[in-house]
N, C-alpha and C positions, 0 to 999 in steps of 0.2 A: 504494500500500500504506500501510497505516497506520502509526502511530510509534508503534510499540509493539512494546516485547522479547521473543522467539518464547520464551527460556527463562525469564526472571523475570518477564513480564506486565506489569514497567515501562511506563506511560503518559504521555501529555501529564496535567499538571495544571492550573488555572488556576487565576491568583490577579489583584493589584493593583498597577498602577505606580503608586505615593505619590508626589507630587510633593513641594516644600518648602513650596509654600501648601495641604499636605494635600490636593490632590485627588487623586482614586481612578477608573484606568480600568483596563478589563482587559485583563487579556495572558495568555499561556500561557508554560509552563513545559516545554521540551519534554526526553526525556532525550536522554541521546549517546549514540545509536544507531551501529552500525560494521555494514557488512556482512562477515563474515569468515568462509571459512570452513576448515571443521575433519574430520580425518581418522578415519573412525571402523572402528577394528581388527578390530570384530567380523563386521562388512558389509564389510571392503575394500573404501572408495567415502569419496569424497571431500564432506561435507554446507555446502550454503552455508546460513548464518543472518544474520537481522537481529536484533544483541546489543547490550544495552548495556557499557557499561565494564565495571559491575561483573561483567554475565555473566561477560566475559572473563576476569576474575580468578579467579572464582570458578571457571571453566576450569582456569588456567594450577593453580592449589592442588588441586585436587580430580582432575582430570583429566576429559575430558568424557564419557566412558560416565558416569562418579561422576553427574557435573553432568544428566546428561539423566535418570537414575533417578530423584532427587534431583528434579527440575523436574516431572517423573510422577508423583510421589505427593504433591510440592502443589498440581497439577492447573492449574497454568502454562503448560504447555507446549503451545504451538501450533506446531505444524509442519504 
């Protein structure tokens, strides 16, 4: 599966490892992904998701009905 957050769309990014004598190679940048999951009241059913950190946060504040509507209508959400 890919590294990429099912509700923020968070992806690998690439950039440059800068060494001291300036040279420039590539690497990626990947997020922190957590498999976790989460209990959703409306479905009585238990949802597994691959989330980054900040999903989770954005979870624990919002609550995750909030967070999946919210992920729906910026058209983020891959489940």
């Amino acid at each position: 599966m890919a590294k990429v957050c099912q509700l923020t769309g968070k992806k690998t990014q690439v950039g440059n490892n800068v060494s001291h004598a300036n040279n420039k190679t590539k690497r990626k940048f990947y997020p922190n992904l957590q498999t976790k999951r989460f209990y959703l009241q409306s479905e009585d059913a238990w949802v597994t998701l691959k989330v980054s950190a900040k999903a989770i946060r954005t979870i624990n504040k919002k609550g995750f009905e909030a967070a999946l509507i919210q992920a729906a209508r910026k058209g983020t959400l891959s489940v």
